[in-house]
C-alpha positions in Angstrom: -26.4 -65.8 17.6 -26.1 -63.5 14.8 -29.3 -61.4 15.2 -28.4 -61.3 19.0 -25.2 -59.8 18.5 -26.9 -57.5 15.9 -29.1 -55.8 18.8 -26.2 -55.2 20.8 -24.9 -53.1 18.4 -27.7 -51.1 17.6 -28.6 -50.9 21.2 -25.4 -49.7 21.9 -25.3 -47.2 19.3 -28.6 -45.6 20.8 -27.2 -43.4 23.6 -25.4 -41.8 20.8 -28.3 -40.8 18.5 -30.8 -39.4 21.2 -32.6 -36.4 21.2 -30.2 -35.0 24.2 -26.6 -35.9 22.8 -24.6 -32.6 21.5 -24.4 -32.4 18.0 -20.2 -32.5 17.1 -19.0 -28.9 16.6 -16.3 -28.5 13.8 -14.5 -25.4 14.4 -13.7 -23.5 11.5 -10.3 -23.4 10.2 -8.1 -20.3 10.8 -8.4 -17.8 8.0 -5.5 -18.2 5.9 -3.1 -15.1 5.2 -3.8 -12.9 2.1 -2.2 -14.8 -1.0 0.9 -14.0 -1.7 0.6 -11.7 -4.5 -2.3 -11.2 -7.7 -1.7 -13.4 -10.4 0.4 -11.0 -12.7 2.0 -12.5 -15.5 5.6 -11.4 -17.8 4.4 -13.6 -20.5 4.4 -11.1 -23.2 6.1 -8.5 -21.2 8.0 -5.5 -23.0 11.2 -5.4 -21.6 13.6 -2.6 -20.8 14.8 0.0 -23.5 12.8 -2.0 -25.9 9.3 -0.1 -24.9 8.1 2.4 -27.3 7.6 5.6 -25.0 9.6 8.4 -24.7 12.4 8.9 -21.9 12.4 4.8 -21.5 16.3 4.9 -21.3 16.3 7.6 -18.6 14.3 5.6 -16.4 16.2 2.8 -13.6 13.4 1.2 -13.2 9.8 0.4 -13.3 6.8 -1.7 -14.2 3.2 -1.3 -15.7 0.3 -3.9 -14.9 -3.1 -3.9 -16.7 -4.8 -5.3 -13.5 -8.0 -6.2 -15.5 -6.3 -9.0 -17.2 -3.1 -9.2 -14.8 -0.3 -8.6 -17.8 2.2 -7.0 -17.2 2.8 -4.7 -20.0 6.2 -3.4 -19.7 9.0 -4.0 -16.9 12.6 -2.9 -16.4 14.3 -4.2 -13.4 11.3 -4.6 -11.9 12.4 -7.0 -8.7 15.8 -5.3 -8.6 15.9 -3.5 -4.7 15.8 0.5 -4.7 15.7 3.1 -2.2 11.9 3.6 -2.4 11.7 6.9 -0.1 8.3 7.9 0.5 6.3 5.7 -1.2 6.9 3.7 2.4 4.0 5.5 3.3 1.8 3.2 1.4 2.1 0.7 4.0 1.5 3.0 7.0 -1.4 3.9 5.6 -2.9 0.4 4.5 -1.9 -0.9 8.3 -4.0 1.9 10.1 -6.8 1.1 7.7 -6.6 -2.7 7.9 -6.5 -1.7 11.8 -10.0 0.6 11.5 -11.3 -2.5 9.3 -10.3 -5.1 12.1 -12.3 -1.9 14.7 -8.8 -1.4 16.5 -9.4 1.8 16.2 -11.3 4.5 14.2 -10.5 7.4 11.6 -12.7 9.6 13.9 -10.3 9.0 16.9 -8.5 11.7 18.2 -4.7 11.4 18.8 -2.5 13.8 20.5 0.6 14.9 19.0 3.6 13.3 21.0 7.2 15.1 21.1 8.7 12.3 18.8 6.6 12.9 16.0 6.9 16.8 16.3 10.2 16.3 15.9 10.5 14.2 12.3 11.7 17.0 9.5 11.0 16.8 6.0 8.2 17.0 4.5 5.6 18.2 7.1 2.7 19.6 8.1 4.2 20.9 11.6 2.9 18.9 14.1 2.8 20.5 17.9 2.4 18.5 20.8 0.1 20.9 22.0 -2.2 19.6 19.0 -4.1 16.8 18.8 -6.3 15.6 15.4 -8.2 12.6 14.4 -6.7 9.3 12.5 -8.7 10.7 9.4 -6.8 14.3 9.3 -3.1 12.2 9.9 -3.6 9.8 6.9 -5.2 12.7 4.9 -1.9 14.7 5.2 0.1 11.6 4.4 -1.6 10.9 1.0 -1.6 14.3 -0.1 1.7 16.1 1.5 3.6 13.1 2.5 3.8 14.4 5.8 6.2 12.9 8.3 5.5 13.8 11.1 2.0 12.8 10.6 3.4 9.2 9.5 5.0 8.5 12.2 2.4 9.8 14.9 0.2 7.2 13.3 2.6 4.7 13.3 2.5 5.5 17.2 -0.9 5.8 17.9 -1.3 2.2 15.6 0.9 0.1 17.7 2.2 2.0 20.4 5.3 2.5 19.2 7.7 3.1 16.2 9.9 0.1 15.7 6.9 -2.2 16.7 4.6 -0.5 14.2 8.0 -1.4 11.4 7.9 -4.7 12.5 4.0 -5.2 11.1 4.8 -3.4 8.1 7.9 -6.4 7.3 5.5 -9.0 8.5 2.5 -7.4 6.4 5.0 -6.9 3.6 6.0 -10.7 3.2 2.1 -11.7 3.7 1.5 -9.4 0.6 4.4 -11.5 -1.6 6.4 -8.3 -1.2 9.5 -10.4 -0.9 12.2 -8.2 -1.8 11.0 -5.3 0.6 12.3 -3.9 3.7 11.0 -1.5 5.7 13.5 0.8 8.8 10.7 3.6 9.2 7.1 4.2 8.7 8.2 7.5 7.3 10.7 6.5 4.4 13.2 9.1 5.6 17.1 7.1 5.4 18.7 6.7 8.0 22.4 6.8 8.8 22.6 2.9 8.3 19.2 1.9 7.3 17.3 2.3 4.2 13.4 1.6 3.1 13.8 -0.6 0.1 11.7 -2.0 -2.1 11.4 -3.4 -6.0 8.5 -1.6 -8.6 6.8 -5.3 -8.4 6.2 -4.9 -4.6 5.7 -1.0 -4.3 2.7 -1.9 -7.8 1.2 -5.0 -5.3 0.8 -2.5 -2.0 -0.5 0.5 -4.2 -3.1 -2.1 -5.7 -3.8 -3.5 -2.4 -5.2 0.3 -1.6 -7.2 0.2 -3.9 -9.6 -1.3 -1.9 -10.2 1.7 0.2 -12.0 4.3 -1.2 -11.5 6.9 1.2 -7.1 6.8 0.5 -7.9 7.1 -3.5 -10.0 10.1 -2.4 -7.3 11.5 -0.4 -4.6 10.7 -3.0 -6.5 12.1 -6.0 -6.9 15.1 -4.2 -5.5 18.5 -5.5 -5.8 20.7 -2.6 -7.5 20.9 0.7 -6.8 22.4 3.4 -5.7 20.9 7.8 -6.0 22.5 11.1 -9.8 23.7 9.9 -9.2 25.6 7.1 -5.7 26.8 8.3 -3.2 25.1 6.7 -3.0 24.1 2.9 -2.4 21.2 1.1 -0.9 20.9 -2.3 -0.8 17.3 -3.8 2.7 16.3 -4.6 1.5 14.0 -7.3 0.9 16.4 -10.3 -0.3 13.4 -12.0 -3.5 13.7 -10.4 -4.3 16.7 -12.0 -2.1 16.7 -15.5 -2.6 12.9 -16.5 -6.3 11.4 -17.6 -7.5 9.6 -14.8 -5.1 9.0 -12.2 -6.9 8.7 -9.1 -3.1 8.1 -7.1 -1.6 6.7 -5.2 1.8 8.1 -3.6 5.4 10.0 -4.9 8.8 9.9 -3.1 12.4 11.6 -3.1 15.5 12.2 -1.7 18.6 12.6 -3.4 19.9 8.9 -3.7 16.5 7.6 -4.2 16.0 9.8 -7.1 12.2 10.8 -7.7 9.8 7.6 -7.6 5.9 6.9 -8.0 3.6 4.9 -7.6 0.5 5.8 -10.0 -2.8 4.5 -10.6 -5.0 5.3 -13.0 -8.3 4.1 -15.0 -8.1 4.6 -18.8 -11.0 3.2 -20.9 -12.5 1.6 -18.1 -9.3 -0.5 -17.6 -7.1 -0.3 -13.7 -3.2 0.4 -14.9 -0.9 0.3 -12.3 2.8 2.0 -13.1 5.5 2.2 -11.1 8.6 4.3 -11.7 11.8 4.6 -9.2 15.0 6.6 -9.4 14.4 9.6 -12.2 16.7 12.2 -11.9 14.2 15.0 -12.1 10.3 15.1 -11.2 9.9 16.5 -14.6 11.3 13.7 -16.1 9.2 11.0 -14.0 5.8 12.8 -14.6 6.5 13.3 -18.2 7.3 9.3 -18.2 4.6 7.9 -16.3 2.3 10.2 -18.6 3.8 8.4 -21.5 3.4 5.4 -20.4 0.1 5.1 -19.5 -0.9 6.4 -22.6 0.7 3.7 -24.1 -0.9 1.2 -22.1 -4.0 2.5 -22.7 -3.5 2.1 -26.6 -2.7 -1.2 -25.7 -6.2 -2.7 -25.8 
């Protein structure tokens, strides 16, 4: 009775193991979003006033990360919200390069200039909607002239319009860890009641986070080139690049309430620093800072 009910089993298992069944397919899970944020650490942190460096006292606030170990070396008010200006440009830029990565489009592609984006003031490269240039020439002129106008023709031609385009950069933004960041503009120009605002912790993770793209730490350690072939010139607003040793980036911003801020990266002794400073009263004074500083952090190890 046993051995009987022994061959029915196997028998009945046989249909299941022949030549013509379908194997079972396990789909792959769904990529999970991009961690939170690098493992930086305050242990060990120099705090406020207490840093060593020149012009400390006349800074708001700011933060220094060795990204080769993941210290942060010195912080004051770090995670304390600011008016960040445009250093919001950072994330228009990594979103149109996460979109050419993804093949959504290419920095080759050529995108008319619409009557909204000729229209932005500031800082500009004087966009006419009789032009038209390729994604590559925009996010050139953001990195090194901060243009405007170009940011938010890109922010356009990314997702078809503005205030869907500032939705991605909030969503991106929290994906990133960037949790005490909000984003009204793709330009960083305040509004009447809205304001880009941000923290030196989340404006360090999104200038480390272009890192990865070679082609935007060309742009931004570029001195000068030149837009509309050969016709118009560009002048890098981030002095650093050519006054401090080895800062390769990554992107300055003013107005008056916001003060002068920067995000800076840099490669001292084969080491990544990342500094961030917000709010100085002058651009003298934030250059002469971040200078400082990473000097310091270079002595560091």
């Amino acid at each position: 009775m046993v051995l009987r009910l022994l061959l029915i089993i196997i028998c009945s298992a046989l249909p299941l193991m022949g030549a013509g069944t379908k194997p079972t397919v396990v789909k792959p899970p769904i990529a999970a979003a991009s961690k939170p944020n690098p493992s930086w650490t305050y242990k060990g942190v120099i705090a406020g006033n207490k840093l060593k460096v020149k012009y400390v006292s006349q800074i708001p606030s700011g933060i220094l990360i060795d990204i080769n170990s993941g210290k942060i070396l010195w912080s004051k008010l770090s995670k304390e919200k600011k008016e960040i200006a445009s250093m919001t440009k950072m994330m228009t830029v990594l979103l149109a390069m996460e979109a050419v990565d993804r093949g959504e489009i290419s920095l080759n592609d050529i995108i008319p200039v619409s009557k909204a984006a000729a229209k932005i003031g500031g800082s500009q490269v004087y966009l006419d909607p009789k032009e038209s240039f390729t994604l590559g020439e925009l996010l050139k002129t953001i990195m090194i002239v901060s243009a405007n106008d170009s940011s938010h023709l890109v922010a356009e031609a990314i997702s078809g319009n503005v205030n869907s385009f500032v939705k991605m950069m909030n969503k991106r933004a929290k994906e990133l860890g960037m949790n005490n960041t909000v984003f009204c503009n793709p330009h960083g120009l305040p509004l009447r009641n809205q304001k880009n605002v941000s923290t030196a912790y989340d404006m360090a993770i999104l200038a480390n986070k272009l890192l990865k793209y070679p082609q935007v730490v060309s742009w931004a350690s570029t001195w000068m080139d030149t837009f509309r072939s050969g016709k118009f010139q560009l002048v890098n607003h981030n002095k650093l690049v050519k006054t401090a040793k080895g800062v390769d980036g990554m992107k300055t911003g003013y107005y008056r309430k916001a003060g002068f801020c920067v995000a800076t990266t840099a490669i001292r002794n084969n080491r990544r620093l990342v500094a961030v400073v917000i709010g100085a009263k002058t651009k003298n004074l934030r250059n002469s800072f971040v200078k400082n500083l990473l000097d310091w952090g270079e002595r560091k190890f």
